[in-house]
Backbone as CSV, one residue per row, in Angstrom:
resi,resn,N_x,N_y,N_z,CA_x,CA_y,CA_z,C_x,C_y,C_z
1,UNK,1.966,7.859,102.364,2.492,6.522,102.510,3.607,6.308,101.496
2,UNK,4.982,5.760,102.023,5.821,5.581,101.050,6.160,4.463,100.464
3,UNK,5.967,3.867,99.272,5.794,2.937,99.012,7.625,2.166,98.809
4,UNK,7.354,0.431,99.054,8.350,-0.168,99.029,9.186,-0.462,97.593
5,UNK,10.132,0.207,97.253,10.855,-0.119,95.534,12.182,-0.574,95.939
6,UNK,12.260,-1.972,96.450,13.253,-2.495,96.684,14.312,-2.249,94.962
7,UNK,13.862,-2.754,94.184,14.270,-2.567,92.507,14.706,-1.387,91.758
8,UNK,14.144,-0.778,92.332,14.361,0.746,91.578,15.610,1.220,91.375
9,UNK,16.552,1.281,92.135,18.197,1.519,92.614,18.756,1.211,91.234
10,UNK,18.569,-0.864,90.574,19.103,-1.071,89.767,18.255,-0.600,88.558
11,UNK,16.986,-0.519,88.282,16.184,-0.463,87.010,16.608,1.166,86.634
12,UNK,17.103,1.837,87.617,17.196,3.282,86.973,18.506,4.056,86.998
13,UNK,19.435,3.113,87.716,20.945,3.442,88.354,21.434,2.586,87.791
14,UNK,22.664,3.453,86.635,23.378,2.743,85.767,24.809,2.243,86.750
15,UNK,24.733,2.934,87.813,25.947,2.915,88.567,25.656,1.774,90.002
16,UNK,24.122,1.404,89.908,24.072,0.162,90.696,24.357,-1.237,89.758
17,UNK,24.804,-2.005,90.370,25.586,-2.928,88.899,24.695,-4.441,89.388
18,UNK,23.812,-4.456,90.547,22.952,-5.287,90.633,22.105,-5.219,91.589
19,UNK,20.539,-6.322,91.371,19.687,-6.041,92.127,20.102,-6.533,93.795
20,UNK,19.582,-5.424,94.628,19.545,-6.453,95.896,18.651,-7.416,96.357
21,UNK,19.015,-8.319,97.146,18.388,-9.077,97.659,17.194,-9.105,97.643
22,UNK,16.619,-7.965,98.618,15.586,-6.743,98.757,14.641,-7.483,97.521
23,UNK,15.218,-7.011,96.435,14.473,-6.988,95.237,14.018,-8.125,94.885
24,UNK,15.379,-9.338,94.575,15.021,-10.518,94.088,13.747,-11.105,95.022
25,UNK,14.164,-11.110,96.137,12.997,-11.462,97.347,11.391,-11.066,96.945
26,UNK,11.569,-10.071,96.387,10.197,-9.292,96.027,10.009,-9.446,94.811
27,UNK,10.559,-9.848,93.807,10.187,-9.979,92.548,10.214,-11.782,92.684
28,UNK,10.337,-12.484,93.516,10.302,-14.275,93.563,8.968,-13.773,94.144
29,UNK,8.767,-13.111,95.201,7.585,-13.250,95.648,6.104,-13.370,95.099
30,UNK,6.695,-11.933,94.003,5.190,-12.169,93.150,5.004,-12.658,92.114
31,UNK,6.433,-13.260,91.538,5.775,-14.231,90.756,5.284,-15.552,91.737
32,UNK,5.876,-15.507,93.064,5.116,-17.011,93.176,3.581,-17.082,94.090
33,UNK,2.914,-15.591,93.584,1.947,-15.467,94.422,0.991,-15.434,93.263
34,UNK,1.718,-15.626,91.994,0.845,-15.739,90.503,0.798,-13.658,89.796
35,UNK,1.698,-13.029,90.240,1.271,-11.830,90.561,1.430,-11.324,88.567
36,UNK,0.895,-12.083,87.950,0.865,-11.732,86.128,0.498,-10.254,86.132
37,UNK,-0.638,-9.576,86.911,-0.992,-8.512,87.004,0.156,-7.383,87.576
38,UNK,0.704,-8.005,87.822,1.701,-7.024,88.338,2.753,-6.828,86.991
39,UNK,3.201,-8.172,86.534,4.285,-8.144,85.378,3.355,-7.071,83.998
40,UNK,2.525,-7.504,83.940,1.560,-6.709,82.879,1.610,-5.277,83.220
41,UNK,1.594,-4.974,84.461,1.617,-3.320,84.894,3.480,-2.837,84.478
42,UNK,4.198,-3.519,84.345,5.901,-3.266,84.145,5.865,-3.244,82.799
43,UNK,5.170,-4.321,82.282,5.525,-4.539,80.778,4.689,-3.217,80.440
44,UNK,3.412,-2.998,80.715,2.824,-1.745,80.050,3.006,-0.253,79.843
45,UNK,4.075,0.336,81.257,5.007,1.259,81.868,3.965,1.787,82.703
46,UNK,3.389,1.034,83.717,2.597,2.005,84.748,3.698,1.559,85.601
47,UNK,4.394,0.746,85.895,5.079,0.893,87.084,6.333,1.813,86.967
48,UNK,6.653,2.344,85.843,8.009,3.294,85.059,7.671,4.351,85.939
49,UNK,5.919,4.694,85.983,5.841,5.964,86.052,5.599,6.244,87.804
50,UNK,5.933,5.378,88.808,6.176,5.434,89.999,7.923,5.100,90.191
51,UNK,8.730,5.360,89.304,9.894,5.079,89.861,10.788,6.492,89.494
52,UNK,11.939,6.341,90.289,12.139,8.185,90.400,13.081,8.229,88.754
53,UNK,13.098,7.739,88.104,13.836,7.967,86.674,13.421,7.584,85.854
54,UNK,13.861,7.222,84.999,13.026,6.550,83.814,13.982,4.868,83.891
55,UNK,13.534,3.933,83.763,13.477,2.695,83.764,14.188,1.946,82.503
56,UNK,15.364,1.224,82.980,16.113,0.673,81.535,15.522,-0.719,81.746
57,UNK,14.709,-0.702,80.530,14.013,-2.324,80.017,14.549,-3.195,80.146
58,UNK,15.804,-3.318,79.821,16.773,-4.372,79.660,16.940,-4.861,80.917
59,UNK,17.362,-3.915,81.673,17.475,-4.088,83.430,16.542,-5.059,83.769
60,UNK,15.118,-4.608,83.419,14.241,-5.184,83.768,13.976,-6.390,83.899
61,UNK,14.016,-6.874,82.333,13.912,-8.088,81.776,15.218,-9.389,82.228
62,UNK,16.320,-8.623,82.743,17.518,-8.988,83.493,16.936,-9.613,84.705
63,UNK,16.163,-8.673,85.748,16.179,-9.310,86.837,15.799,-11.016,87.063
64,UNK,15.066,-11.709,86.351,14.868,-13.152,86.862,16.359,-13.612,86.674
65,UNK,17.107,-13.396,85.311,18.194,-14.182,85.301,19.312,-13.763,86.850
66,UNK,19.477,-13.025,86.960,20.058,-12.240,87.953,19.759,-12.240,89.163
67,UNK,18.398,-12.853,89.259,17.614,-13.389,90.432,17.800,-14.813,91.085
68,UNK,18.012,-15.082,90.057,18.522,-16.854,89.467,17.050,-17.308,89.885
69,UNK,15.851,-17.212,89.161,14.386,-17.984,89.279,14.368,-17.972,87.478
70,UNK,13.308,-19.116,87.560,12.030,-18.898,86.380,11.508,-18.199,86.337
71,UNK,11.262,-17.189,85.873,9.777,-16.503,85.471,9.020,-17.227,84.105
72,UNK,7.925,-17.852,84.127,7.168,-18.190,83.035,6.390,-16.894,82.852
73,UNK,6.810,-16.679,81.430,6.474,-15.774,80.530,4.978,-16.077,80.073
74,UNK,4.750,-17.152,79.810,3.053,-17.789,78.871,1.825,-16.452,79.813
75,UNK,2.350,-16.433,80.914,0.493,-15.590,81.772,0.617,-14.022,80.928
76,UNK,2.501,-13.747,80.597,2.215,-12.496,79.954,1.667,-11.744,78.801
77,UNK,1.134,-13.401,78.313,0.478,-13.303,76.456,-0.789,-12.625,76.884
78,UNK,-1.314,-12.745,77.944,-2.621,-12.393,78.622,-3.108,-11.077,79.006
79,UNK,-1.998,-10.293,78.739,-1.522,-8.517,79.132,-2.480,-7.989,77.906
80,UNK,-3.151,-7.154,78.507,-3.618,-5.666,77.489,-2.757,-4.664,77.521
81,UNK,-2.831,-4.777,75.922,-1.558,-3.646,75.671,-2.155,-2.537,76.137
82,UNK,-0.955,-1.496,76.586,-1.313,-0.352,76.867,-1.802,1.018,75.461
């Protein structure tokens, strides 16, 4: 089964210069499905280690602004560190 990484293109491709649609769509989605468990799996690097490169943080932390949403940060105090 191949899984969906709308994101990946920009988080690991210095030569993609922004997220698509694709992505923002999917990253609004789960934050508005409450998806903290998911942000906790990015922040911890289990999701690094399903993407085909290694993952620029910054990128990462880029996408809401770039998304143009909120992400409330407060559910991520709630993360076990890895």
């Amino acid at each position: 089964m191949k899984m969906a990484m709308p994101c990946a293109g920009f988080l690991t491709d210095a030569s993609v210069s922004e997220p698509s649609p694709a992505c923002c769509r999917g990253l609004r989605s789960v934050a508005d499905d409450g998806g903290t468990i998911c942000f906790c799996n990015v922040g911890n690097g289990d999701v690094a280690k399903l993407l085909p490169a290694p993952m620029n943080s910054t990128r990462m932390f880029s996408l809401p602004v770039l998304c143009n949403f909120n992400l409330r940060l407060e559910p991520l105090a709630h993360c076990n560190p890895s």
